[in-house]
C-alpha positions in Angstrom: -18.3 -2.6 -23.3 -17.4 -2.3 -26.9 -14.2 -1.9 -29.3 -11.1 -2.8 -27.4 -9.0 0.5 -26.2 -5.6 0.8 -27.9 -3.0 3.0 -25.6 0.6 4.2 -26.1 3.0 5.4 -23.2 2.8 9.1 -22.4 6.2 10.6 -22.8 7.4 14.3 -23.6 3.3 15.5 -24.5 2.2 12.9 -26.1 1.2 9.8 -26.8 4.2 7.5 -28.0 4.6 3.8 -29.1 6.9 1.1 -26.7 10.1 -0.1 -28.5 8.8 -3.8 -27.7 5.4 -5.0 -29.6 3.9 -6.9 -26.4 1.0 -5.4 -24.5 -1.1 -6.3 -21.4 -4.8 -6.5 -21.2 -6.9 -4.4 -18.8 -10.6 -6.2 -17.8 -13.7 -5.0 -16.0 -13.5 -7.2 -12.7 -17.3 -7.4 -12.6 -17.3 -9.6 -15.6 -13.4 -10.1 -17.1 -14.2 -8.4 -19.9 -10.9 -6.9 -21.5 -11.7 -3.9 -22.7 -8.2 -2.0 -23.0 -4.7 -2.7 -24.6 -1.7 -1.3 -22.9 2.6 -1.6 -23.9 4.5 -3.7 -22.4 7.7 -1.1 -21.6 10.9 -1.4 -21.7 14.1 -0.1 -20.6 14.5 2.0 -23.2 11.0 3.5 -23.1 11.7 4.2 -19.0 15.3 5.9 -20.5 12.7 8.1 -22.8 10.4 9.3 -20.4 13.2 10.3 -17.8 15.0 11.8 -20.5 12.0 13.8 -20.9 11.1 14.2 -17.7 14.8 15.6 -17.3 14.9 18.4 -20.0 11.4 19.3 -18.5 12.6 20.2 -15.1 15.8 22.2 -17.4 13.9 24.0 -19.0 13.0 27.4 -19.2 9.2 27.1 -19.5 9.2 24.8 -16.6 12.1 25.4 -14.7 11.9 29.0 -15.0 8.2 29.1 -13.7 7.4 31.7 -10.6 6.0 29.9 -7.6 2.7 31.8 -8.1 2.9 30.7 -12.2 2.8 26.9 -10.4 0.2 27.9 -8.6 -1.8 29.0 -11.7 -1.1 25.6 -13.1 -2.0 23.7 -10.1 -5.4 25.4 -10.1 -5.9 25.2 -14.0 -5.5 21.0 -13.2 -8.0 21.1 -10.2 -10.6 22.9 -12.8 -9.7 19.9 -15.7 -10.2 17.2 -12.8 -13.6 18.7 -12.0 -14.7 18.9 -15.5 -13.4 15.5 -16.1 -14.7 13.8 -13.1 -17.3 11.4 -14.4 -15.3 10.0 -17.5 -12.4 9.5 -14.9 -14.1 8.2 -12.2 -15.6 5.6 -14.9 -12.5 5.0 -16.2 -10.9 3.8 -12.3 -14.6 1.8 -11.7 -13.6 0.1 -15.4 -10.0 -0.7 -14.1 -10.2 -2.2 -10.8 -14.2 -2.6 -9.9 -14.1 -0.3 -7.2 -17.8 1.0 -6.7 -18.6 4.1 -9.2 -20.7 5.5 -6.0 -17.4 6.0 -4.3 -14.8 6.9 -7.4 -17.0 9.9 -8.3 -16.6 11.1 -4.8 -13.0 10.3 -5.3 -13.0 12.3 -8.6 -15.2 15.2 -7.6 -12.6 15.9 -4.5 -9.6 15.3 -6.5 -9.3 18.9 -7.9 -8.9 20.4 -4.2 -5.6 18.3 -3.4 -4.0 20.2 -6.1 -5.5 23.7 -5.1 -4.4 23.3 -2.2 -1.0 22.5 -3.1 -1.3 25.6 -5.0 -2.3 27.7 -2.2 1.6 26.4 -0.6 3.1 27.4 -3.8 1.7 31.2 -2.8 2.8 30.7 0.7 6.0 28.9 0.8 9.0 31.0 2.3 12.5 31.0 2.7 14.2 32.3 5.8 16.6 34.0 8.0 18.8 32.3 10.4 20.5 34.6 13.1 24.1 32.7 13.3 26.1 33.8 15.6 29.7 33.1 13.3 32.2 35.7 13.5 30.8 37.7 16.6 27.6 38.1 14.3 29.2 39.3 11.3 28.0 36.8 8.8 24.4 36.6 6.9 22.8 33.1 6.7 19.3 32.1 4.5 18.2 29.2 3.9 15.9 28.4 0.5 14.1 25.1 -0.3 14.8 23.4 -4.1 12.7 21.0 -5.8 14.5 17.9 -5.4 13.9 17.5 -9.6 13.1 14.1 -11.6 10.8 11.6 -9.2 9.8 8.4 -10.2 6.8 7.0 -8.8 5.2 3.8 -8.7 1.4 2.9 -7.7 -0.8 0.7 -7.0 -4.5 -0.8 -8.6 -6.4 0.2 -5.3 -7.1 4.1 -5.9 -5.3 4.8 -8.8 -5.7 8.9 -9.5 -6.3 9.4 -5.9 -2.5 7.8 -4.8 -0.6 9.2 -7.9 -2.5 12.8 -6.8 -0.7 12.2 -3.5 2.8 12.3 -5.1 2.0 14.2 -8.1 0.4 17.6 -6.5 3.2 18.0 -4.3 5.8 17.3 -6.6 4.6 19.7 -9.2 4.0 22.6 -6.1 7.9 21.8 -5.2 8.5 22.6 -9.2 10.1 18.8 -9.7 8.9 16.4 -13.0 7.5 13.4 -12.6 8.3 9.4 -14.7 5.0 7.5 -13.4 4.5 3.7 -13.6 0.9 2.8 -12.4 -0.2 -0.8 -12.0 -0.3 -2.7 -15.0 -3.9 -3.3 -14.1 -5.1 0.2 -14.1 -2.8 1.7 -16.4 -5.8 3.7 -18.8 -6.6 6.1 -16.3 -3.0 7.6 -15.6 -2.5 7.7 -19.4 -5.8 9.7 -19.9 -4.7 11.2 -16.8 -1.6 13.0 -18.4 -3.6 14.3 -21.7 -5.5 16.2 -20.0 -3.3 18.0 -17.7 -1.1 18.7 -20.8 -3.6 19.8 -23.6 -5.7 21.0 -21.3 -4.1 22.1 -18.1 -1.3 23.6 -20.0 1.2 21.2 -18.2 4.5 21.9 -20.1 5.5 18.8 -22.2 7.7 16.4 -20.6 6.7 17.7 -16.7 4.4 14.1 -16.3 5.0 11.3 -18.3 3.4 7.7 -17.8 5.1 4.4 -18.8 2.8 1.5 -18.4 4.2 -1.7 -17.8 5.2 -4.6 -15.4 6.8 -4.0 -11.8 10.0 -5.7 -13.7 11.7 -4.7 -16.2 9.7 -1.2 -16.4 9.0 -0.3 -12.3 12.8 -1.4 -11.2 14.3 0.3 -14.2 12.2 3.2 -13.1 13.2 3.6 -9.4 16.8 2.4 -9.7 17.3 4.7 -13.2 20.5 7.0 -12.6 18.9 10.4 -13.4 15.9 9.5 -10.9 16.3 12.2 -7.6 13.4 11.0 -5.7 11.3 7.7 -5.5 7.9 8.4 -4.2 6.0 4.1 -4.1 2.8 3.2 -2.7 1.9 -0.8 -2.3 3.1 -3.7 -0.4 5.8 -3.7 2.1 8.2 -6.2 0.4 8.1 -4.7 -2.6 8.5 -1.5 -0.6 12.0 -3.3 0.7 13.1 -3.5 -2.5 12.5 -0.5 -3.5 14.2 1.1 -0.7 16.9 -0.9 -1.3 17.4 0.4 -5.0 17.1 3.9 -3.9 19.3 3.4 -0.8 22.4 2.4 -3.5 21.1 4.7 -5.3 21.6 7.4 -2.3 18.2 9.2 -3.2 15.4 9.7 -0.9 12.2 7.6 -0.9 8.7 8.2 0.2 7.2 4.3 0.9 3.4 4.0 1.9 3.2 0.4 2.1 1.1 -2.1 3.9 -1.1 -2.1 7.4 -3.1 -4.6 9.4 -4.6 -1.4 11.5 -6.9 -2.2 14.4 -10.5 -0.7 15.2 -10.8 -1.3 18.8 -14.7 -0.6 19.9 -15.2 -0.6 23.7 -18.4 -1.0 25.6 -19.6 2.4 25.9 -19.3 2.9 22.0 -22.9 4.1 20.5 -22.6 0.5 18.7 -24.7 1.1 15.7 -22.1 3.9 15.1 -19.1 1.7 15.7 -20.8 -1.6 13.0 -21.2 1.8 10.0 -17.4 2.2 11.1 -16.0 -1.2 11.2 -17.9 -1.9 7.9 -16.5 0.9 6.4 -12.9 0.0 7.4 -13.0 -3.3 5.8 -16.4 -4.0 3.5 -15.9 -0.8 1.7 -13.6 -1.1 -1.5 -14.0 -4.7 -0.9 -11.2 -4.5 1.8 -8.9 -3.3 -1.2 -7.3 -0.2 0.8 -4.0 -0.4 3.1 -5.5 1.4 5.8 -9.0 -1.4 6.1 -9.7 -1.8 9.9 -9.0 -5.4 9.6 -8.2 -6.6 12.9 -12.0 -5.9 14.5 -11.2 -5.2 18.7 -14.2 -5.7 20.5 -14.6 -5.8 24.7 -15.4 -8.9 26.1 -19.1 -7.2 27.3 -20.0 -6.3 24.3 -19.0 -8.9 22.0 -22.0 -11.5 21.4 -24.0 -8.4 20.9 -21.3 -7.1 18.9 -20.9 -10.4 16.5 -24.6 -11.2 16.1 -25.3 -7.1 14.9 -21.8 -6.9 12.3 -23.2 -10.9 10.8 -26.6 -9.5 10.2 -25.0 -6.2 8.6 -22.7 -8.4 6.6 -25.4 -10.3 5.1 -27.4 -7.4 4.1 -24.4 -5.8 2.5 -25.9 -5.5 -1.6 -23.3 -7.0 -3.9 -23.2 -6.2 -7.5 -22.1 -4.8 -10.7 -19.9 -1.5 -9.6 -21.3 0.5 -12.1 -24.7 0.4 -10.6 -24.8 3.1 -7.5 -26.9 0.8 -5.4 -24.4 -1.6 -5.8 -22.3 -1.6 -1.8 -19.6 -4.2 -2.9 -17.9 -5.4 -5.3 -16.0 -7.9 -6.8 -12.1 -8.5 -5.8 -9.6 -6.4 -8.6 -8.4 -9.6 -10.1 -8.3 -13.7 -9.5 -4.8 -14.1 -8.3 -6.0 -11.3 -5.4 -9.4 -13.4 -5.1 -7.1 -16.7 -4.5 -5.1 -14.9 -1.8 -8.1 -13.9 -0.2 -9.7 -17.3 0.1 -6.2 -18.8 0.7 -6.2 -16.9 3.9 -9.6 -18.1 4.7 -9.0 -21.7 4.8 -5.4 -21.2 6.7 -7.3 -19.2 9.6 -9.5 -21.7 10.1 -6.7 -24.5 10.0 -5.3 -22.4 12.7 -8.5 -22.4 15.0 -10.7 -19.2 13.9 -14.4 -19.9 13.2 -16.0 -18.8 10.1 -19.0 -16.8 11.2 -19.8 -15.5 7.8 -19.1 -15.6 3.9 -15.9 -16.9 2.7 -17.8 -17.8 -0.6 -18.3 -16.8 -4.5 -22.0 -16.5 -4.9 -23.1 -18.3 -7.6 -25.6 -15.9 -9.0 -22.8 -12.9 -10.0 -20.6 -13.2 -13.4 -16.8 -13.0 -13.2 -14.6 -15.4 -10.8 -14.0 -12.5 -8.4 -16.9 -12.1 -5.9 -16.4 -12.8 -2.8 -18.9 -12.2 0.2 -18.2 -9.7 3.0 -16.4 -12.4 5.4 -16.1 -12.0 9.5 -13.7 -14.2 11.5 -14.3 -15.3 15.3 -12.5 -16.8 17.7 -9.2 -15.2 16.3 -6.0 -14.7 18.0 -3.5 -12.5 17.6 -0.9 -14.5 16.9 -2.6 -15.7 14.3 -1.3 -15.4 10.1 -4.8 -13.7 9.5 -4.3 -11.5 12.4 -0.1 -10.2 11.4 -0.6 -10.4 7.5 -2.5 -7.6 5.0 -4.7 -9.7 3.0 -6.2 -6.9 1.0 -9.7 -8.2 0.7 -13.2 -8.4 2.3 -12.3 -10.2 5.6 -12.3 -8.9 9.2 -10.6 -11.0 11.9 -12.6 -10.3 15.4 -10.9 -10.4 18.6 -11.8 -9.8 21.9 -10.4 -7.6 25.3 -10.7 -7.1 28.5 -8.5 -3.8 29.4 -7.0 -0.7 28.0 -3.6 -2.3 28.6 -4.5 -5.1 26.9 -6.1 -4.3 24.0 -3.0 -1.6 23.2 -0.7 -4.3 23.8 -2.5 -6.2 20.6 -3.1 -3.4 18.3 0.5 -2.5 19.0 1.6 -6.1 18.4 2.5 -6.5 14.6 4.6 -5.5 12.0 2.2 -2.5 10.7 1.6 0.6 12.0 -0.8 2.7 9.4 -4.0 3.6 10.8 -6.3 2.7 13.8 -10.0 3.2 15.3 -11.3 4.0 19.1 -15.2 3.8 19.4 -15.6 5.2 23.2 -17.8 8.1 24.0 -15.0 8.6 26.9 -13.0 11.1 25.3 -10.1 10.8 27.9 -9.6 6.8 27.4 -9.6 7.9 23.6 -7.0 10.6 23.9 -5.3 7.7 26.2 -5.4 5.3 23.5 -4.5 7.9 20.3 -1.7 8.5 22.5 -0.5 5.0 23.1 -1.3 3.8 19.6 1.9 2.9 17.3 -0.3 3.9 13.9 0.0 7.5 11.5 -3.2 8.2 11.6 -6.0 7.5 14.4 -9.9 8.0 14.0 -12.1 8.6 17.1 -15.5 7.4 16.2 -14.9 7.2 11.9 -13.1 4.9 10.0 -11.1 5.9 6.5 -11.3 9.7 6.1 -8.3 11.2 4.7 -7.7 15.4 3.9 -5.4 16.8 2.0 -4.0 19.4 4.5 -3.3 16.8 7.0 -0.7 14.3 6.4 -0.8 10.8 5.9 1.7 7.9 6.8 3.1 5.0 8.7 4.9 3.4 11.5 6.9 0.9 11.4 6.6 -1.6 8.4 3.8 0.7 6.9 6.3 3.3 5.4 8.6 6.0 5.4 7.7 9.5 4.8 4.4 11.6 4.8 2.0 12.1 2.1 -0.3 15.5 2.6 -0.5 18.6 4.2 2.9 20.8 4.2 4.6 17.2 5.3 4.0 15.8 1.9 4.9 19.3 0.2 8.4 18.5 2.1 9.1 15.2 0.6 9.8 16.6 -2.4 12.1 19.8 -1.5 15.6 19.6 -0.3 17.3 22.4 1.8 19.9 24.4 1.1 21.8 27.0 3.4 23.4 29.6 2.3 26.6 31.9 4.8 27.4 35.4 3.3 30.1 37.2 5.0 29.6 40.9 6.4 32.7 41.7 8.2 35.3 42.2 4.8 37.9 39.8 6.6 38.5 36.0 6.2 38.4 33.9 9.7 41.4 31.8 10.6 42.1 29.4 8.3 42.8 26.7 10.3 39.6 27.1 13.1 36.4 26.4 12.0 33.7 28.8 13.0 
């Protein structure tokens, strides 16, 4: 891939070198080729870019900005994105081997989330609140305030695409923004930032990019004093902690963490429909998403059928160098993720599941990551593969016989971040969307996500809504003010 990439943090505008000498690697998955060179941060380098970030969301030509002047901004970055879009969407491919086919799409999409969060700069409004103090005689409005410095925290998964789910909002609600992406794709945030400040015209200082491990440089990060808001998107017990750190901290925090989401196909399903959906939940991205349709529902009528088509789709699923657009799949982002993977493999077995297909490295693909598209039987679930996010290429089937029982299932674990209904009764899927304990629910899809509609968890998948005018919220705070019109003080010693 040629020369190895040197990086600096992004702090203040520019590019700017760690106080500490050591770096971390960043290698193609495909083939572990390093390719890029990234700092190491530090304490002090997290105290810089908040610093930064600080006298940013002070400042005149940042603080002082008109919502429509925002909204200008916001539009000017959706017009950099789409001009950018191939280099970046290289760039994530490069990082974490997700499939270039679907990064482009990722990139060539980006630009509208922050349009659209410029449209609600042109929109937002204050109000008017008709209190009835003082027999009517006192004036109440009520304004919405960025909330100011958030630090943010993301994971390797869909790098541009989750920071863009913090980011555009944040920037619409006028705050500044300290962002520590995953030490394994840290070049695409970096390059990232240049371009929305040389090019965008992103005043210095308003996003700055530390790079770095989850400790020192993440916890410094979220439990920094001058931090107002903690937006995090990755596992739920890192999630914990962070919540933690911001709970002392008494700042709010927007968690999307981890899911275990079921997609439930009933007997009436148009099945070749409902195989392109489950394969999408949990094939595509190699599995590497938090919403994959891992725990695979299937009715008791349907599921020999069922299990004989999804093994024949599995094996025909074209694995590959990501780079090349016929590639469907593949490798896994990095060994210690591969490990996990085939760790979870063996246990589910151990604990009575039949391997019906992959759960191997082929042996005619470079790198130690590649592992084939991998599908589960004879699961239960009570089972550790059926309660835990493994984050790869492996779909746990189970079977049902009812409505009752199959919500009872989907409903039974920690998770509650997405689900799937394939029914061509539109009443049982209404029934089920109802019943459901997940954010978001897909009626005959899998994995399609909007920017004006939000996106979230239940339960042990999160706190707080990313998208739509929800995720616009998350980064606003509420202030009400009383003005009186009667020209005399009430008694001092009554409230009202």
């Amino acid at each position: 891939m040629g020369e190895l990439e040197t990086y600096s943090h992004f702090i203040d505008g520019q590019y700017v070198d760690s106080e500490s000498d050591d770096r971390g690697e960043v290698s193609y998955p495909y083939n572990d080729e390093v390719w890029a060179s990234v700092p190491l941060g530090t304490t002090g380098d997290v105290d810089s870019a908040v610093e930064a970030s600080r006298n940013a969301f002070e400042s005149e030509e940042w603080g002082d900005l008109l919502p429509s002047e925002r909204a200008d901004l916001l539009e000017n970055i959706g017009d950099v994105i789409d001009k950018h879009a191939g280099e970046l969407a290289e760039m994530e491919t490069r990082q974490n081997g997700k499939l270039i086919r679907e990064m482009r799409g990722q990139m060539q999409a980006l630009g509208d989330w922050y349009r659209y969060y410029g449209a609600q700069c042109r929109t937002m409004e204050d109000k008017v609140v008709p209190v009835e103090n003082k027999n009517g005689e006192m004036f109440n409005y009520v304004v919405q305030e960025p909330r100011g410095v958030v630090g943010a925290v993301t994971p390797w998964n869909s790098p541009l695409l989750l920071t863009t789910f913090k980011l555009a909002p944040a920037l619409a609600a006028g705050c500044t923004f300290v962002h520590k992406p995953s030490m394994y794709t840290p070049v695409s945030a970096l390059r990232f930032a240049e371009l929305l400040h040389e090019e965008a015209g992103l005043p210095a200082g308003v996003y700055n990019v530390v790079t770095g491990e989850g400790r020192p440089t993440g916890s410094s990060l979220v439990s920094h004093e001058d931090i107002d808001k903690v937006a995090f998107t990755g596992s739920t017990q890192v999630g914990r902690e962070i919540g933690k750190q911001a709970g002392e901290s008494l700042i709010p925090a927007s968690l999307e963490l981890g899911g275990k989401s079921p997609n439930i196909v009933f007997p009436d399903a148009n099945l070749n429909n409902a195989i392109n959906g489950v394969i999408k939940g949990i094939f595509a991205a190699t599995g590497q998403t938090c919403l994959a349709g891992s725990r695979v529902f299937v009715h008791d009528d349907i599921s020999e059928e069922f299990v004989d088509k999804f093994t024949e789709r599995a094996a025909a699923v074209e694995l590959g160098d990501p780079m090349d657009p016929e590639t469907e799949m593949g490798p896994v982002a990095f060994k210690d993720q591969w490990e996990t993977d085939m760790e979870y493999i063996e246990l589910a077995q151990e604990e009575g599941a039949t391997l019906q297909f992959g759960g191997r490295q082929p042996e005619d693909l470079p790198g130690e990551c590649f592992l084939e598209p991998t599908i589960l039987t004879d699961v239960e679930n009570g089972m550790t593969v059926a309660q835990e996010e493994i984050f790869g290429p492996v779909a746990s089937v189970l079977t049902f016989s009812s409505e009752d029982e199959v919500i009872s299932q989907a409903n039974g674990s920690q998770f509650g971040l997405a689900a799937g209904i394939w029914t061509e009764d539109m009443r049982r899927a209404h029934r089920l969307a109802s019943e459901l304990e997940a954010g978001t629910i897909w009626i005959n899809e899998y994995r399609t996500l909007a920017y004006n509609s939000p996106f979230g968890g239940y339960k042990d998948s999160g706190l707080g809504r990313e998208n739509g005018t929800e995720g616009l919220e998350e980064y606003l705070q509420t202030k009400s003010v009383y003005k009186d019109l009667s020209g005399e003080v009430s008694d001092p010693f009554k409230l009202g």
